[in-house]
C-alpha positions in Angstrom: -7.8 3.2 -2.0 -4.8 5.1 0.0 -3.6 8.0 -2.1 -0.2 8.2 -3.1 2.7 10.5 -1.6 5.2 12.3 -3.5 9.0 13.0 -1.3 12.3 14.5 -2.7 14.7 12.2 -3.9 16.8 13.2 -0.2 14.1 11.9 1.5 13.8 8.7 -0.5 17.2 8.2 -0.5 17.6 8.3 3.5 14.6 6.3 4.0 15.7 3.0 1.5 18.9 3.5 3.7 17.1 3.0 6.7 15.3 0.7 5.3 17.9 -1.4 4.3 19.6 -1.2 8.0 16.0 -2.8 9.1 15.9 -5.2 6.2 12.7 -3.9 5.2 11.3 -3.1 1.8 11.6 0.5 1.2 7.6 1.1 1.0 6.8 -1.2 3.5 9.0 0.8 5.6 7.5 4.1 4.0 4.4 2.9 5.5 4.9 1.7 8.8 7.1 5.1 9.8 3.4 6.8 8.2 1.2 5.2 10.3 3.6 5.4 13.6 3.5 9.3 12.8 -0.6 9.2 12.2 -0.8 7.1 15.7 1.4 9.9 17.5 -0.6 12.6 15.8 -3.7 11.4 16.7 -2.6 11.1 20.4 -1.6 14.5 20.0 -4.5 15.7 19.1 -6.4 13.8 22.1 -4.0 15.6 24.8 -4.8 18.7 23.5 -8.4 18.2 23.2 -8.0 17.3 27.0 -6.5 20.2 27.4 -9.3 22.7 25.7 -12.3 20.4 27.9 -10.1 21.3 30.9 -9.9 24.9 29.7 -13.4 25.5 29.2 -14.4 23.7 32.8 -12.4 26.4 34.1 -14.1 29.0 32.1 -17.9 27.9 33.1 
């Protein structure tokens, strides 16, 4: 089962106003913005791993 997050009341507020501007359900919303962010972190974390293989070719 997912664990749960915790934000600020802010950051609550700012997101059920967004996602009332998309007509979503506030933690439907919650959870599509977290897995967008998890896809782009994961890419991230591909280019740099790119990166490092290049850097060590260079280093052999």
């Amino acid at each position: 089962m997912p664990a749960s997050i915790e934000i600020d009341e802010e950051l609550y507020s700012r997101l059920a106003e967004a996602a009332a501007r998309e007509g979503k359900d506030v933690h439907a919303y919650a959870n599509e913005i977290i897995r967008v962010q998890l896809r782009e972190l994961e890419r991230a974390y591909q280019i740099v791993s790119a990166f490092d293989d290049i850097a060590r070719s260079y280093g052999e």
